[in-house]
C-alpha positions in Angstrom: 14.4 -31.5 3.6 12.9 -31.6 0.0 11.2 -35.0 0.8 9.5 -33.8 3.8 8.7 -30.4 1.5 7.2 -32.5 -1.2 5.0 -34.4 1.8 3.2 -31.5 3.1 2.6 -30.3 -0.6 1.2 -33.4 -1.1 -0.9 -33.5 2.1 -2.0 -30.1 0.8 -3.3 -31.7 -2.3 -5.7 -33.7 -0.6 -7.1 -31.5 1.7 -10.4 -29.3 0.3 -9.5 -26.5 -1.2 -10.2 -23.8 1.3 -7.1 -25.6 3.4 -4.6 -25.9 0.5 -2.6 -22.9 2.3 -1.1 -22.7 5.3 -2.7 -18.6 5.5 -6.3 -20.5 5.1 -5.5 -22.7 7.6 -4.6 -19.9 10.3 -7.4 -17.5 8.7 -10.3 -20.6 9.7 -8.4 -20.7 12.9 -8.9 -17.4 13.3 -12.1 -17.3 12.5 -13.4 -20.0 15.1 -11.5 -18.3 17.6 -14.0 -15.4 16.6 -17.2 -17.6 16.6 -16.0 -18.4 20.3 -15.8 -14.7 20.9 -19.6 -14.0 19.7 -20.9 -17.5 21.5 -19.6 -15.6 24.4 -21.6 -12.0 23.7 -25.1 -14.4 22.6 -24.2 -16.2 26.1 -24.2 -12.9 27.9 -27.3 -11.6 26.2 -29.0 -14.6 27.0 -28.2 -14.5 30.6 -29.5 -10.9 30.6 -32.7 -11.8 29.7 -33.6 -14.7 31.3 -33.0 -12.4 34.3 -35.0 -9.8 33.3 -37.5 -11.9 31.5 -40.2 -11.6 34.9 -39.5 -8.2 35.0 -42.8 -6.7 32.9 -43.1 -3.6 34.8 -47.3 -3.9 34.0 -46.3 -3.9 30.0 -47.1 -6.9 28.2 -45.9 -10.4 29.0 -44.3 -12.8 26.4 -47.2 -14.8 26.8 -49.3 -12.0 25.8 -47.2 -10.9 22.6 -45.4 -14.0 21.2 -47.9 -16.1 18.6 -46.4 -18.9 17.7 -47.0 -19.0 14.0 -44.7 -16.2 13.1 -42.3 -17.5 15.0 -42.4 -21.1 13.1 -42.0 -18.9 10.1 -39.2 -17.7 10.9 -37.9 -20.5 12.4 -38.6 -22.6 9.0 -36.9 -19.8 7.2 -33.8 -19.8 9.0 -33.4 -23.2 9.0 -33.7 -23.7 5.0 -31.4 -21.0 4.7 -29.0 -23.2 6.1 -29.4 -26.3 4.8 -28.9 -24.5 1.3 -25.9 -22.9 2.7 -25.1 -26.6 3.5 -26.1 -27.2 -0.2 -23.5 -24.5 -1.3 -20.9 -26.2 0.5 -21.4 -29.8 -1.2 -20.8 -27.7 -4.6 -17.8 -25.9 -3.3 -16.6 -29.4 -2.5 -17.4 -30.4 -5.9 -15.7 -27.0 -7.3 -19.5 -26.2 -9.4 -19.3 -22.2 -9.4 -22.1 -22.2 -10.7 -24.0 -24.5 -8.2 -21.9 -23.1 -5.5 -23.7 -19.6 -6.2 -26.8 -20.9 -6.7 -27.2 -21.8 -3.5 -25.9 -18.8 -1.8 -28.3 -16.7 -3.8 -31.0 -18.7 -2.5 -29.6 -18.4 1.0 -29.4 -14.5 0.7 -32.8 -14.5 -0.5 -33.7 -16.4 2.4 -32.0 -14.5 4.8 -34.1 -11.3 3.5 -36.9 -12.9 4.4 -36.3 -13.8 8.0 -35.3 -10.1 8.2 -38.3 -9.0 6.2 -40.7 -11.5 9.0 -38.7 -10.6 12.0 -38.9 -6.4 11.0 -42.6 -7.2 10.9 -42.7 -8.9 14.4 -40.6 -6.2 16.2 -43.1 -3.3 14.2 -46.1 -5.4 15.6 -45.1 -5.8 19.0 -43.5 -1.8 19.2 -46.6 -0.4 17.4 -50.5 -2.7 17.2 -49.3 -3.8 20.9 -48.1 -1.1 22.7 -45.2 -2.8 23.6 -41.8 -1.0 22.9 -38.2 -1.7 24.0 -38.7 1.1 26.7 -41.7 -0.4 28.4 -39.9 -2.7 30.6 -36.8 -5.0 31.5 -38.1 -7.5 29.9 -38.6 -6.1 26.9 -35.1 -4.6 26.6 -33.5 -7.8 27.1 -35.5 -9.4 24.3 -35.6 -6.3 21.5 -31.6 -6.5 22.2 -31.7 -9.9 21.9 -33.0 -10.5 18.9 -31.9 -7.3 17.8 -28.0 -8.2 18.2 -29.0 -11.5 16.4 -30.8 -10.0 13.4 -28.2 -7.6 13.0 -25.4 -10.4 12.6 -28.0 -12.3 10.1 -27.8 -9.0 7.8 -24.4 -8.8 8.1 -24.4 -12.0 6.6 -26.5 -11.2 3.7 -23.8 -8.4 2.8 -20.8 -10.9 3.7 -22.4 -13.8 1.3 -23.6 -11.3 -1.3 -20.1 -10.0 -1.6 -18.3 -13.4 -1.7 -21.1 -14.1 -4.4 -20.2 -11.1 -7.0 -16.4 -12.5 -6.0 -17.0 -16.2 -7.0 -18.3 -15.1 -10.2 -15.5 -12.4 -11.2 -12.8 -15.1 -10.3 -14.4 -18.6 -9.6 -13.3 -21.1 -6.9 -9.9 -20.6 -5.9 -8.0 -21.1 -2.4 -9.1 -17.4 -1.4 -13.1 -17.8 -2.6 -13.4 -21.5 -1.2 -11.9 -20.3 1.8 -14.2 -17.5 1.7 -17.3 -19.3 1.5 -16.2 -21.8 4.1 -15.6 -19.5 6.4 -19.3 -17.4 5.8 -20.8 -21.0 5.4 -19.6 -21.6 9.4 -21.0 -18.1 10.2 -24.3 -19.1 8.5 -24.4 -22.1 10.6 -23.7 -20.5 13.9 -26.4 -17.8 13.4 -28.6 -20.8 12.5 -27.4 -22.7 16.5 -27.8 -19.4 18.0 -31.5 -19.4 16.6 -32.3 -22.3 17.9 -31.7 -21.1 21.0 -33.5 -18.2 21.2 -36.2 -19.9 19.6 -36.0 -22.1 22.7 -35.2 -20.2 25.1 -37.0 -17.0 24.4 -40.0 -17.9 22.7 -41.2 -21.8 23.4 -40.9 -20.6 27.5 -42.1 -17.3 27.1 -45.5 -19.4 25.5 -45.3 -21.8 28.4 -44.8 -20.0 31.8 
């Protein structure tokens, strides 16, 4: 009993940090199971608006409002931000608290400026365009959207902002690595989810 004790203690010893307990094991397991629960509410919003995305009502088309250099920018953005989140992750690996925030300030810094860029398309579109979330279907379907998404990249900012003031009141321990995985995976799936839309929603609504 003791010998097979010692094993998974040993096992443990091996594994990154943020797995070195059996509570962060079921805490990331957890957590995917919620990642599957949003891929599930982005699946449904996209659905929505591919069906309503013909639906203009007279109000302008995507072809008439998307441009496609704000949309690289934010696209560009986005993408950074994760591959420093990435970054982040290499130092956690390396247990650098120092590096480890580092990178996540530059990722929240990013983040502010995909918000800051995407405020400025939604103001543009509602306001110099005419083109509001009431004008037609296919408007709602994108304003919610991208809406839903930019709201989960804020949250973000707030989640890594917090784990940053933790990381440097206690350093990288079980809970903090497990932490920054776990906002790190987040990071990453807002980043997919992105890709998507950027896909989906705005290289078809420039082509059809």
């Amino acid at each position: 009993m003791a010998a097979s004790t010692l094993t998974e203690s040993e096992k443990r010893k091996n594994m990154p940090l943020e797995y070195s307990t059996e509570e962060g094991d079921l805490r990331i397991v957890g957590f995917w199971i919620f990642l599957a629960a949003e891929l599930v509410l982005f699946s449904t919003l996209f659905a929505t608006y591919l069906v309503l995305q013909s639906h203009t009502a007279g109000a302008p088309t995507a072809k008439d409002l998307f441009k496609i250099n704000p949309v690289m920018a934010e696209t560009i953005v986005l993408l950074v931000s994760s591959f420093t989140c990435g970054l982040g992750t290499l130092e956690l690996r390396r247990h650098n608290t120092k590096g480890l925030i580092a990178w996540l300030v530059v990722t929240v810094i990013l983040g502010l400026a995909f918000i800051g860029l995407e405020a400025n398309e939604f103001y543009s579109y509602a306001v110099h365009e005419g083109a509001p979330l009431s004008s037609s279907a296919f408007l709602s379907g994108f304003f919610i959207l991208l809406g839903t998404h930019g709201a989960h990249v804020t949250l973000g900012i707030f989640w890594v902002t917090a784990i940053i003031i933790q990381l440097a009141q206690r350093g990288i321990t079980a809970v903090t690595a497990r932490k920054a995985f776990m906002v790190g995976l987040y990071w990453h799936f807002l980043d997919v989810v992105w890709i998507f839309i950027f896909t989906a929603v705005y290289l078809t609504g420039l082509v059809i």
